[in-house]
Backbone of each chain as ProteinMPNN parsed JSONL, in Angstrom:
{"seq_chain_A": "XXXXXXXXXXXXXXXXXXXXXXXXXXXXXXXXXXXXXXXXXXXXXXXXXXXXXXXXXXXXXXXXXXXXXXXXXXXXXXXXXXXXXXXXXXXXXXXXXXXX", "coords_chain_A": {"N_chain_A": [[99.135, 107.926, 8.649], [99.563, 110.776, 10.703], [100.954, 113.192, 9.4], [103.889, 116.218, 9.485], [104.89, 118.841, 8.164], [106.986, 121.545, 8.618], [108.286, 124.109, 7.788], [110.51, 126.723, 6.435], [110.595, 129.624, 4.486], [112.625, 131.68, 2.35], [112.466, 135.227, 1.684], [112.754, 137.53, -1.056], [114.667, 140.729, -0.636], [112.013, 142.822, 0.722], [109.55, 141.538, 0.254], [108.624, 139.983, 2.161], [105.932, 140.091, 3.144], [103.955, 140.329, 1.004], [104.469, 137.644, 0.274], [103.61, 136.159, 2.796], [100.668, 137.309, 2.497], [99.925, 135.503, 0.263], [100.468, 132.875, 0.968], [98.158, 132.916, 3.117], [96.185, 133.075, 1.649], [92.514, 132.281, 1.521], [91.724, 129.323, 1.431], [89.532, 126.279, 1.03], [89.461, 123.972, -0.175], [92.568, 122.536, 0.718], [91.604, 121.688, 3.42], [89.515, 120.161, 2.71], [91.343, 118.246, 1.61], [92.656, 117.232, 3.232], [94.533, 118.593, 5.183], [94.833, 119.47, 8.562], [95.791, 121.918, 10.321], [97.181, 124.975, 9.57], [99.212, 126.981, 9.732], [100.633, 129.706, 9.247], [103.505, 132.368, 9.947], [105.183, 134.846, 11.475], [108.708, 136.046, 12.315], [110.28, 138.748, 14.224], [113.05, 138.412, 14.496], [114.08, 137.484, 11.997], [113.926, 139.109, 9.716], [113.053, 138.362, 6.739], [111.918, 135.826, 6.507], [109.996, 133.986, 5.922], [107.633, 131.561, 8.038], [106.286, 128.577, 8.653], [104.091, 125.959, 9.7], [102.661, 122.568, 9.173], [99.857, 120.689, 9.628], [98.92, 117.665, 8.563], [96.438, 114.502, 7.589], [97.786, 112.754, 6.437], [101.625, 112.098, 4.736], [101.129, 111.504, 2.212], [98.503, 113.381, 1.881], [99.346, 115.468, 1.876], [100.893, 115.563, -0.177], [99.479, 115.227, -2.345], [97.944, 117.759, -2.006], [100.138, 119.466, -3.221], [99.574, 119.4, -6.349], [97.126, 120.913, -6.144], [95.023, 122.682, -7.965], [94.933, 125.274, -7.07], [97.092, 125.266, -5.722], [99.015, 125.254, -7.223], [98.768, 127.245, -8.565], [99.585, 129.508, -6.628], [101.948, 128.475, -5.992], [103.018, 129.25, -8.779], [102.679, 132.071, -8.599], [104.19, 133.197, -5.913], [106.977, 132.176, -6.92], [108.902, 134.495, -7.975], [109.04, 135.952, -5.517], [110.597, 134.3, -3.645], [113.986, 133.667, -2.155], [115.116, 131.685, -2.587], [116.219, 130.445, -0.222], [115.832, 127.438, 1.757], [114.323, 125.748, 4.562], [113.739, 123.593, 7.577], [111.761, 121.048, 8.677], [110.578, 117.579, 8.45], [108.002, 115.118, 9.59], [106.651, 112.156, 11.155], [104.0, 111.901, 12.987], [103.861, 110.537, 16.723], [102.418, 110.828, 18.562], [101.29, 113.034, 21.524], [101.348, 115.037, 24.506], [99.183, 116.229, 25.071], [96.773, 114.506, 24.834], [95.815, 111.274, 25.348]], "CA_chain_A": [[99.791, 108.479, 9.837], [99.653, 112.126, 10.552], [101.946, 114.132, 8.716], [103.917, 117.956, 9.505], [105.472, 120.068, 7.67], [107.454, 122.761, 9.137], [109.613, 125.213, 6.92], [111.121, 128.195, 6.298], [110.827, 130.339, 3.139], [113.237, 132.834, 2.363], [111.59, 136.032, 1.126], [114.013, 138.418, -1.504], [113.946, 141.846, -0.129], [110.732, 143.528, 0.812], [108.831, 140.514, -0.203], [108.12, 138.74, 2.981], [104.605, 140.338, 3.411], [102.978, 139.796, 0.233], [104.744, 136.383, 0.617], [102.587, 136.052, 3.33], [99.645, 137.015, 1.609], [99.367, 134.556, -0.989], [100.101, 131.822, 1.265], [97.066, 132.777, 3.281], [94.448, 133.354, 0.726], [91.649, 131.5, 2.002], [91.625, 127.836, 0.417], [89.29, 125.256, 1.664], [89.939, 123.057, -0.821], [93.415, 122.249, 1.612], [91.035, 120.896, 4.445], [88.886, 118.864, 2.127], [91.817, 116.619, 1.087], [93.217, 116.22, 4.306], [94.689, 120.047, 6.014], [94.298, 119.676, 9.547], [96.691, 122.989, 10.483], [98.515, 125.437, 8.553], [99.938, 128.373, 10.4], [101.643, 131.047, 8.699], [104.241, 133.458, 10.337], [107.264, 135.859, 10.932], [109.627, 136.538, 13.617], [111.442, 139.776, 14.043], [114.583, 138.206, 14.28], [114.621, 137.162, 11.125], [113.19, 139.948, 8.913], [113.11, 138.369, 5.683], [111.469, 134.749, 6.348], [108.208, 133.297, 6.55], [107.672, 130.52, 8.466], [104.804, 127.399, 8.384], [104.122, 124.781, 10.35], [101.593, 122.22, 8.793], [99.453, 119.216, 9.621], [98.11, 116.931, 7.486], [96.11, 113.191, 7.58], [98.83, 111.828, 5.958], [102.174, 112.219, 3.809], [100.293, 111.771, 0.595], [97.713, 114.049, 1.782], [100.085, 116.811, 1.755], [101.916, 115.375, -1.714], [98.423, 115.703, -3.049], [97.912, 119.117, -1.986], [100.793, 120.095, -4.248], [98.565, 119.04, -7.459], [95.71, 121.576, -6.382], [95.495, 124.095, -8.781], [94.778, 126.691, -6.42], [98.232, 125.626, -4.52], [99.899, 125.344, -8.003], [98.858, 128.812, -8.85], [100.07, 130.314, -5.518], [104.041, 128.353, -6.395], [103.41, 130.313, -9.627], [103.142, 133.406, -8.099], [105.038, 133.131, -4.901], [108.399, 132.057, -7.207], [109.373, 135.556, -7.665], [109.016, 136.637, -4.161], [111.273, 133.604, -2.957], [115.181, 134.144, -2.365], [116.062, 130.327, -3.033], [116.33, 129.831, 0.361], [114.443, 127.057, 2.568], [114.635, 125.219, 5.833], [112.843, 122.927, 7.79], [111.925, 119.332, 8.906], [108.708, 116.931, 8.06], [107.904, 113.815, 10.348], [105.268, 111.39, 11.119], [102.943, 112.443, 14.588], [103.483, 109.56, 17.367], [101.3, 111.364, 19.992], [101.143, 114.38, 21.633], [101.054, 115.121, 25.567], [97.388, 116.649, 24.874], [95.971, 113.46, 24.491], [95.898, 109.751, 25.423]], "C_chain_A": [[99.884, 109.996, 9.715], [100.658, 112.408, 10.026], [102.2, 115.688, 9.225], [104.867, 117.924, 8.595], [105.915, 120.826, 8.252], [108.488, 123.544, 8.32], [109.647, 126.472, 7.171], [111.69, 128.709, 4.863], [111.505, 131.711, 3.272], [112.975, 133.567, 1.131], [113.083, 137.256, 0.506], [113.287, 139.539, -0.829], [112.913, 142.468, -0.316], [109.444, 142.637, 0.294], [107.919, 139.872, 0.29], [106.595, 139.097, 3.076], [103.749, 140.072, 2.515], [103.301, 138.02, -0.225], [103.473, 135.929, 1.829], [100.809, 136.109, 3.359], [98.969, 136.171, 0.967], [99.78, 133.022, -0.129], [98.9, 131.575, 2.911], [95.883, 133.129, 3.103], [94.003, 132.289, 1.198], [91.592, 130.137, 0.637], [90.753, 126.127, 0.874], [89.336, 123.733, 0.828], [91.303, 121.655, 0.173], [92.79, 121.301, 2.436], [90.535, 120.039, 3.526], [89.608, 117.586, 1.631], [93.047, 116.351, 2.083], [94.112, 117.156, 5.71], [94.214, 120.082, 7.365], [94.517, 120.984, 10.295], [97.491, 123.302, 9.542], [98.164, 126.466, 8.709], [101.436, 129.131, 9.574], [102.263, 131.746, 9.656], [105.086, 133.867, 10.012], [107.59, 136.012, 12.194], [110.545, 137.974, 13.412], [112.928, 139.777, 14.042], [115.438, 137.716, 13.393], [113.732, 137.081, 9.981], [112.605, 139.607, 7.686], [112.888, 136.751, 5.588], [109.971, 134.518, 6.707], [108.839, 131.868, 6.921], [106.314, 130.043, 8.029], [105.407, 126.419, 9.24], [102.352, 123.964, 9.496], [100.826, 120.892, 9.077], [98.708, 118.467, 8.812], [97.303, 115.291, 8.17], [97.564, 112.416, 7.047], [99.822, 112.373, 4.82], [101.678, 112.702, 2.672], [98.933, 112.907, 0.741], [98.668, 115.389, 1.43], [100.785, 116.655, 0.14], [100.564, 115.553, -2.094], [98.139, 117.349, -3.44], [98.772, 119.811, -3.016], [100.334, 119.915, -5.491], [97.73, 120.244, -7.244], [96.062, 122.489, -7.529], [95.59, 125.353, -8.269], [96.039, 126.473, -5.592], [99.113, 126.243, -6.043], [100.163, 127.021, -8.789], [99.428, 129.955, -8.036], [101.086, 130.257, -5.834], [103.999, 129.375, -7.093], [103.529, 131.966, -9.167], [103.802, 133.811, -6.815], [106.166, 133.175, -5.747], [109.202, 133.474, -7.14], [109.84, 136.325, -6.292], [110.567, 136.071, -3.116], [112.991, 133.719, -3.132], [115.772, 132.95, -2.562], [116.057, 129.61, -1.495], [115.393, 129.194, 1.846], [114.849, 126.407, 3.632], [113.59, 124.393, 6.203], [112.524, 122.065, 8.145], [110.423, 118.91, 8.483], [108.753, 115.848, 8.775], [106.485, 113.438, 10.109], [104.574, 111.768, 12.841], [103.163, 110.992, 15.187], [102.775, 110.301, 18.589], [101.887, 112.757, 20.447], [100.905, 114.249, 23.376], [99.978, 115.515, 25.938], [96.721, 115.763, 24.972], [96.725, 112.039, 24.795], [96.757, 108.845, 24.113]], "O_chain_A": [[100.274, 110.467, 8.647], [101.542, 111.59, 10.281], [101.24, 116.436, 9.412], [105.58, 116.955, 8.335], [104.957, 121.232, 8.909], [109.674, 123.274, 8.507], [108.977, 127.162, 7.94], [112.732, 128.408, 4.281], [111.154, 132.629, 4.013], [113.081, 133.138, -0.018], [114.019, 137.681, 1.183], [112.102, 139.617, -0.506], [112.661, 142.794, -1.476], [108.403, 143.205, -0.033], [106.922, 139.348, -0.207], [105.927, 138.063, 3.081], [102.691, 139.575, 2.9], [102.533, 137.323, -0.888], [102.46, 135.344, 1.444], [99.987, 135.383, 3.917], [97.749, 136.009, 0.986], [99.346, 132.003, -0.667], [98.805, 130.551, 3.587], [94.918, 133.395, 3.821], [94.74, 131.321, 1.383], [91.465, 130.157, -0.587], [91.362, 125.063, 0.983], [89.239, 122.617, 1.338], [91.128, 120.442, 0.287], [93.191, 120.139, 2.376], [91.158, 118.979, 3.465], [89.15, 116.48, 1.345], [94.026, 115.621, 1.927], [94.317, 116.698, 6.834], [93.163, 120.702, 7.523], [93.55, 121.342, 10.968], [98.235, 122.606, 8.851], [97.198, 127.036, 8.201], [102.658, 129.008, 9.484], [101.466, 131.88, 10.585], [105.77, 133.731, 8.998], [106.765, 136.105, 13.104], [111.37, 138.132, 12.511], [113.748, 140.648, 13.752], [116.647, 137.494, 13.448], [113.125, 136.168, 9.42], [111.676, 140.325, 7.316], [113.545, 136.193, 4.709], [109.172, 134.863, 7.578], [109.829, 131.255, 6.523], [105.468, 130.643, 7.366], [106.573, 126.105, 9.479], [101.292, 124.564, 9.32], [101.395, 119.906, 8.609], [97.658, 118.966, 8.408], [97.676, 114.98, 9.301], [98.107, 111.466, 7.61], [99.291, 113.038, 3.93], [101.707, 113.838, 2.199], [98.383, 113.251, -0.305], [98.342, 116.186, 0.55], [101.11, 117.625, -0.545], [100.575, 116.777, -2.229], [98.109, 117.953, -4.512], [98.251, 120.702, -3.687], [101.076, 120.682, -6.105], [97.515, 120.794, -8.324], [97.168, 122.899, -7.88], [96.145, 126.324, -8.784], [96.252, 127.332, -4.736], [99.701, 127.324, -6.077], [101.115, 127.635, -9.273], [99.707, 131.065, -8.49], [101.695, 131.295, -6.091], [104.557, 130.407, -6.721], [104.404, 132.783, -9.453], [103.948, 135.031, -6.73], [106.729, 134.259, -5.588], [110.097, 133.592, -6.303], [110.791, 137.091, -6.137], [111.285, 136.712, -2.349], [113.363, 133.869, -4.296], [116.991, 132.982, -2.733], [115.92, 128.389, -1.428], [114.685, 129.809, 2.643], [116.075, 126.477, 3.717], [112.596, 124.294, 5.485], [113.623, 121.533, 7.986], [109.441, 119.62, 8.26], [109.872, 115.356, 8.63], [105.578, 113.899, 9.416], [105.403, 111.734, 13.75], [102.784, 110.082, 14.451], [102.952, 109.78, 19.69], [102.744, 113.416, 19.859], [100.213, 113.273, 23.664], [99.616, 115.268, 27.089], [95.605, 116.151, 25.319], [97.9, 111.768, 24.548], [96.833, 107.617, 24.159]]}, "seq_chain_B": "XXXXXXXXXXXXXXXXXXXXXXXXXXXXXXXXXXXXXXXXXXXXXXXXXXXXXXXXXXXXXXXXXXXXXXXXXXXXXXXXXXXXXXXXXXXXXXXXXXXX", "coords_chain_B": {"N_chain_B": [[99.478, 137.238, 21.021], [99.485, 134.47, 18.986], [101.496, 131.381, 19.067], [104.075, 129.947, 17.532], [106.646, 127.301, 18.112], [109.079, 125.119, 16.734], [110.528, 122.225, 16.957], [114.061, 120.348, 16.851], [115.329, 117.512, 18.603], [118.256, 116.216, 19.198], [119.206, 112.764, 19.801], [120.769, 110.735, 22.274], [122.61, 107.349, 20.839], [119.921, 104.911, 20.691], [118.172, 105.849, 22.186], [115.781, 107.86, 21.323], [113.267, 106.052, 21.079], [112.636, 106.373, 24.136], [112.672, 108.89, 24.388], [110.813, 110.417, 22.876], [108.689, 109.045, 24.854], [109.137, 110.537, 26.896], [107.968, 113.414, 26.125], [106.098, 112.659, 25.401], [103.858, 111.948, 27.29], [101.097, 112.18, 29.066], [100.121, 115.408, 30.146], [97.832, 117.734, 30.961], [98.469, 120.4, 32.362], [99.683, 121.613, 30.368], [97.915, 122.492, 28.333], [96.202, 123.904, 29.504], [97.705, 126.211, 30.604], [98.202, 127.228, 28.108], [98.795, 125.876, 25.577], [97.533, 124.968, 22.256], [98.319, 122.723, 20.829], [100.205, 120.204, 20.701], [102.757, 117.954, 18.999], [104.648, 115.48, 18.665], [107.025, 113.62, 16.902], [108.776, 111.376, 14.508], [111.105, 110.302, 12.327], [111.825, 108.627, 9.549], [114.25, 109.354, 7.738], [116.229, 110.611, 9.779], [117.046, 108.814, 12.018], [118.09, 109.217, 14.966], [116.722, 111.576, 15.691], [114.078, 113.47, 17.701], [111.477, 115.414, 17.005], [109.238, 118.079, 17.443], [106.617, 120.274, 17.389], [104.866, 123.119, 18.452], [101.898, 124.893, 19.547], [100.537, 127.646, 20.533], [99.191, 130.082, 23.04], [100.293, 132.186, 23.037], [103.99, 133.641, 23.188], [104.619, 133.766, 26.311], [102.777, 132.052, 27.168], [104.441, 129.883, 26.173], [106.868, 130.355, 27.728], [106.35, 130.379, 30.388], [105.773, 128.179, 30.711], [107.808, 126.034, 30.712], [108.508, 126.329, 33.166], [106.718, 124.625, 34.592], [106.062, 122.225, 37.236], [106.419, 119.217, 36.395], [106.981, 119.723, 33.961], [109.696, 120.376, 34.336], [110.675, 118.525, 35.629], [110.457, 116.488, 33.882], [112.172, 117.555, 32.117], [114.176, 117.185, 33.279], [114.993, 114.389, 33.197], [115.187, 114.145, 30.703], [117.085, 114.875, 29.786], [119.521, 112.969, 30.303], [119.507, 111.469, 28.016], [119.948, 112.969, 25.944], [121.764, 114.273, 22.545], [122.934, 116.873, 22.416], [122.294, 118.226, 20.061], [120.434, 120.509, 18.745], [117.914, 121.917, 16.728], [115.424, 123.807, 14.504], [112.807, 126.22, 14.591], [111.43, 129.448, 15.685], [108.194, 131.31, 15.83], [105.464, 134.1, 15.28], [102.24, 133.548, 14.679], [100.653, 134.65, 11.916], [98.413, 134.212, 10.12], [96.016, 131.865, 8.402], [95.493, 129.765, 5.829], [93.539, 127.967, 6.007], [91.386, 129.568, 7.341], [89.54, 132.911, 7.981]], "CA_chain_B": [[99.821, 136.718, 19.536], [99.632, 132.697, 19.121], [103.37, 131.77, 18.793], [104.873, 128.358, 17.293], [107.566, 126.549, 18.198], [109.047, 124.068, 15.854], [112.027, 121.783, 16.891], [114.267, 118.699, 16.733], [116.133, 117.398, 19.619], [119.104, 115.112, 18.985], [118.686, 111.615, 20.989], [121.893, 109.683, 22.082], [122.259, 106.35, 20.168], [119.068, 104.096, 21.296], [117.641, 106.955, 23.542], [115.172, 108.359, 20.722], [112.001, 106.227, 21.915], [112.599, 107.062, 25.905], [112.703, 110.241, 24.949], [109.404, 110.048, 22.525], [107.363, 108.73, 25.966], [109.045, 111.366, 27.961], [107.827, 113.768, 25.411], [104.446, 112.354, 25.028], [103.408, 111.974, 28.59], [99.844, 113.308, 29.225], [100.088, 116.915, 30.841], [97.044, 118.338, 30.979], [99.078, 121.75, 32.769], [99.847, 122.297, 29.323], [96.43, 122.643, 27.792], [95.621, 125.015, 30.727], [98.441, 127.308, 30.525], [97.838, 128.011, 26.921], [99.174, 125.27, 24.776], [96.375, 124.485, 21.765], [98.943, 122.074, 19.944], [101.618, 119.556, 20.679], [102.626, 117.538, 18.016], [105.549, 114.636, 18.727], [107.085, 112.317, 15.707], [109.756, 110.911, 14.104], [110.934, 110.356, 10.933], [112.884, 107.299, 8.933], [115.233, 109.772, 7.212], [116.626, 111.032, 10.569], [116.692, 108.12, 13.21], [118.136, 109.686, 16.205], [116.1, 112.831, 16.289], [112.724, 113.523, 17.466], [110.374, 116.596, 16.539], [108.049, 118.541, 17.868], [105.62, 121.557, 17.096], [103.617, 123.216, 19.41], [101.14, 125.859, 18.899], [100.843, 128.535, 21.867], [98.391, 131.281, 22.871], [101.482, 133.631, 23.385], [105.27, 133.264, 23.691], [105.075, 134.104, 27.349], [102.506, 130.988, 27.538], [105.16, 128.798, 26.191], [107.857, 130.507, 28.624], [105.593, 129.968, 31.296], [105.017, 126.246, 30.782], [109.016, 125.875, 31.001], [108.362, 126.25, 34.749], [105.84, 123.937, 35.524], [107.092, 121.398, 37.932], [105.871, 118.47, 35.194], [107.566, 120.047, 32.789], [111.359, 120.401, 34.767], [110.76, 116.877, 35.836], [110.561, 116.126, 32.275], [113.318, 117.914, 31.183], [114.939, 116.625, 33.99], [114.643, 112.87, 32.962], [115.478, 114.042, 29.163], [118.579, 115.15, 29.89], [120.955, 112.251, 29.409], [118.897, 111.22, 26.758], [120.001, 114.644, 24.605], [122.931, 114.476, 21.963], [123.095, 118.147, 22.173], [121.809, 119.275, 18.315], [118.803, 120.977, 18.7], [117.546, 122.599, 15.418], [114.177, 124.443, 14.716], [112.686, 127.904, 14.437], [109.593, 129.667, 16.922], [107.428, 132.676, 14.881], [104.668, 134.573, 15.769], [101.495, 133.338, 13.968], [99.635, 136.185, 11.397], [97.196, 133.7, 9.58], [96.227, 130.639, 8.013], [94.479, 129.659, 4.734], [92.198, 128.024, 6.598], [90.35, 130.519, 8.022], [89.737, 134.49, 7.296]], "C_chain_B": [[100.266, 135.118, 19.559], [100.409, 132.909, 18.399], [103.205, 129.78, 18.51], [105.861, 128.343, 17.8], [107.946, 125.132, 17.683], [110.75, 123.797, 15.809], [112.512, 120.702, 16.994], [115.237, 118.997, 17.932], [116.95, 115.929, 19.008], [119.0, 113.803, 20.211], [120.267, 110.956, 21.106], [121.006, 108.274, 21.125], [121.337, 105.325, 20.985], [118.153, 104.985, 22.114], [116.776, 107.538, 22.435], [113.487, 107.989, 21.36], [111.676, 106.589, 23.248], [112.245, 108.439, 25.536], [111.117, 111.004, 24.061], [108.535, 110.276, 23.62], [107.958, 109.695, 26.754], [108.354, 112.482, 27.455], [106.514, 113.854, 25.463], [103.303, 112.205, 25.93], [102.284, 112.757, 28.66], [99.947, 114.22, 30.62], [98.972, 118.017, 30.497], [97.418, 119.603, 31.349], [98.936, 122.454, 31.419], [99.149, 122.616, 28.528], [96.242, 124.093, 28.701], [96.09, 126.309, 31.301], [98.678, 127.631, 29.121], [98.152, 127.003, 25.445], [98.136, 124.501, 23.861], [96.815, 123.357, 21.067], [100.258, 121.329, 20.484], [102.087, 118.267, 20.185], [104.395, 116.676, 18.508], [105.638, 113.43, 17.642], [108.436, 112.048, 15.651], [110.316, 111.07, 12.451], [112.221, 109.728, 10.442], [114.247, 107.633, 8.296], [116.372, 110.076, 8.466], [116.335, 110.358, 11.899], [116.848, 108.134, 14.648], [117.347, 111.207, 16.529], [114.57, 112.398, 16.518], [112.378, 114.916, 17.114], [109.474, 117.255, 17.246], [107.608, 119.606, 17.256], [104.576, 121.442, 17.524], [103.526, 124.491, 19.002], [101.228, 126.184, 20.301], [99.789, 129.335, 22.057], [99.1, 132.357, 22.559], [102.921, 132.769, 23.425], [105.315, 133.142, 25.042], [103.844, 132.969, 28.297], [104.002, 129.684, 27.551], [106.738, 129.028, 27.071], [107.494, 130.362, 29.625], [106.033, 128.215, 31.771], [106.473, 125.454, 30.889], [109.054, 125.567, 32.16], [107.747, 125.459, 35.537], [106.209, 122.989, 35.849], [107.06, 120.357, 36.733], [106.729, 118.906, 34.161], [109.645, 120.296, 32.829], [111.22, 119.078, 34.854], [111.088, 116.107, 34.652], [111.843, 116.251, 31.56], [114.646, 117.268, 31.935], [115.79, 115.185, 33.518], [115.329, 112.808, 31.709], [116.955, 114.266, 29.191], [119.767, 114.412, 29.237], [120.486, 111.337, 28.409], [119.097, 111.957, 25.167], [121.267, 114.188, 23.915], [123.093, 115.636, 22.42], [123.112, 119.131, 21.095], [120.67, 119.046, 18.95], [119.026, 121.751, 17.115], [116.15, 123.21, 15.828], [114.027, 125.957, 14.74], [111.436, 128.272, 15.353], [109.443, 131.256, 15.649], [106.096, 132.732, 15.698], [103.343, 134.24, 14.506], [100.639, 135.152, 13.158], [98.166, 135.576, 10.634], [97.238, 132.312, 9.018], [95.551, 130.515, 6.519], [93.323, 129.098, 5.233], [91.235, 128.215, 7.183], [90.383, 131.932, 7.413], [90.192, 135.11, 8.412]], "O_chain_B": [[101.284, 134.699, 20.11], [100.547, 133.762, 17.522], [102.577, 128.855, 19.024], [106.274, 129.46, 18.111], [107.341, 124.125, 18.049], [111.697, 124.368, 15.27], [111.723, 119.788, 17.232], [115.766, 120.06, 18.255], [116.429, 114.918, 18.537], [118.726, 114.038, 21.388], [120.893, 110.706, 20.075], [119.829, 108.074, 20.825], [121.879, 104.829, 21.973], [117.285, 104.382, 22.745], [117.407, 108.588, 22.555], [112.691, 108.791, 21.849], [110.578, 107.066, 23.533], [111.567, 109.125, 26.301], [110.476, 111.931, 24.556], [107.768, 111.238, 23.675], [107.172, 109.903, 27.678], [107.804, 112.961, 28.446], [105.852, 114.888, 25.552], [102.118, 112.282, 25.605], [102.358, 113.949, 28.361], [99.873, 113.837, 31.787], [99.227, 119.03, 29.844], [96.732, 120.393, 30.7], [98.328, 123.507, 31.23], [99.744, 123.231, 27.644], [96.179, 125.22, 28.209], [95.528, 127.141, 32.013], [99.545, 128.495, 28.988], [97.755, 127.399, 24.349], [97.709, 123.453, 24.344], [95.888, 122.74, 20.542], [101.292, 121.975, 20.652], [101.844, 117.33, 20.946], [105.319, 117.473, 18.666], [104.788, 112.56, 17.452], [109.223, 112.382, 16.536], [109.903, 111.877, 11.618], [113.361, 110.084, 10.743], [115.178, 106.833, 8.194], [117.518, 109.765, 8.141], [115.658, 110.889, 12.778], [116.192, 107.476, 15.455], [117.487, 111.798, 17.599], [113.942, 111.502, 15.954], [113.381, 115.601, 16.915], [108.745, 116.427, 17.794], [108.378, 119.979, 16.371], [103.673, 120.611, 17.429], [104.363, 125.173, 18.41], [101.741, 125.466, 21.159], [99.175, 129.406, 20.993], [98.68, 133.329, 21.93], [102.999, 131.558, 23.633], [106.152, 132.287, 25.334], [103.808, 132.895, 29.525], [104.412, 128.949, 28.449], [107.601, 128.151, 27.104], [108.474, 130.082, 30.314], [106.398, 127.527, 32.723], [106.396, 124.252, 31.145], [109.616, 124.507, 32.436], [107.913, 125.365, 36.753], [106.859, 122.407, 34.98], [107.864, 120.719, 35.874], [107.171, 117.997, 33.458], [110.494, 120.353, 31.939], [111.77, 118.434, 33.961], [111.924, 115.206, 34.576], [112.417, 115.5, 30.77], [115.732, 116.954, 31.447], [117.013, 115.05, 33.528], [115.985, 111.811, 31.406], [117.793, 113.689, 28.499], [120.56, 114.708, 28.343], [121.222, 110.425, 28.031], [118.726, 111.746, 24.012], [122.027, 113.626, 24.703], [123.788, 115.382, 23.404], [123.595, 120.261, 21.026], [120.097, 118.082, 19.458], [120.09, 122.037, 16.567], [115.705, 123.22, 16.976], [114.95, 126.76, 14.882], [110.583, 127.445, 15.677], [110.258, 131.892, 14.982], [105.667, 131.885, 16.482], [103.547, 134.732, 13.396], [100.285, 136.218, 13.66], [97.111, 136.207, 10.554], [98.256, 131.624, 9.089], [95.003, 131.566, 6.185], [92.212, 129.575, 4.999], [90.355, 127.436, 7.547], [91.128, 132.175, 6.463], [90.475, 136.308, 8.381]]}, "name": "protein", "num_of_chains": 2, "seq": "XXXXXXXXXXXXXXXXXXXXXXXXXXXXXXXXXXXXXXXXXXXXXXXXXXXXXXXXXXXXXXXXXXXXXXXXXXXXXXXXXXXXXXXXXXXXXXXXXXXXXXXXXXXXXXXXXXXXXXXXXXXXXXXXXXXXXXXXXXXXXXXXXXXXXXXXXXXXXXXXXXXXXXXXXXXXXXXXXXXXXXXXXXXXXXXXXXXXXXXX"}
């Protein structure tokens, strides 16, 4: 069943941009085990977060993803950047008004 | 600037799937006034809410698409269907990993 992701990473000061960086170094690895979307942003109203929204094939496609090495190397260097605090929801896709 | 929006709507008790199919309803408007993404679920941890995340061309697509008769009618209908917790965050997209 499709899978999202949607969070909110909170970036310690002056952070949020190379926060942003490293979670969109190019990775196709992501799509190959199941990455259908995964949108990075920021809002000005709330200077010091990144956002994501993400779709996946399925739950476990996304619990996989956390195994890659190329994600596990990003946590490692993202941790510093991150202020502890996160937000967010995850569900399962029952349809979409786009489509039948 | 393609804009997210990523949110939960509280359902009275029993009112979660009504408000699913009001939700899920095919609206082609919304394809056509800029919407590349609209993503409706659930999720077992949280049985009266539903979810969404939609992808945008612009913010001032997805303030647009507020207006379209289809889309008051909708909200119309959802109405006494709402607890009144909404949650969620909207950002302005900057990139993805899966692409350059």
């Amino acid at each position: 069943m499709t899978f999202v992701n949607a969070g909110t990473l909170g970036a310690v000061a002056g952070a949020r941009d190379e926060l942003v960086r490293l979670l969109t170094q190019r990775n196709d690895a992501l799509r190959e085990i199941g990455c259908r979307l995964y949108e990075v942003g920021v809002s000005d109203d709330q200077p010091d977060v990144v956002f994501v929204v993400e779709l996946w094939d399925s739950a476990e496609a996304h619990r996989a993803s956390l195994e890659l090495p190329e994600v596990q190397a990003a946590i490692a260097q993202a941790r510093p950047l991150l202020s502890g605090e996160f937000g967010g929801f995850r569900f399962d896709v029952v349809g979409s008004p786009l489509r039948d």
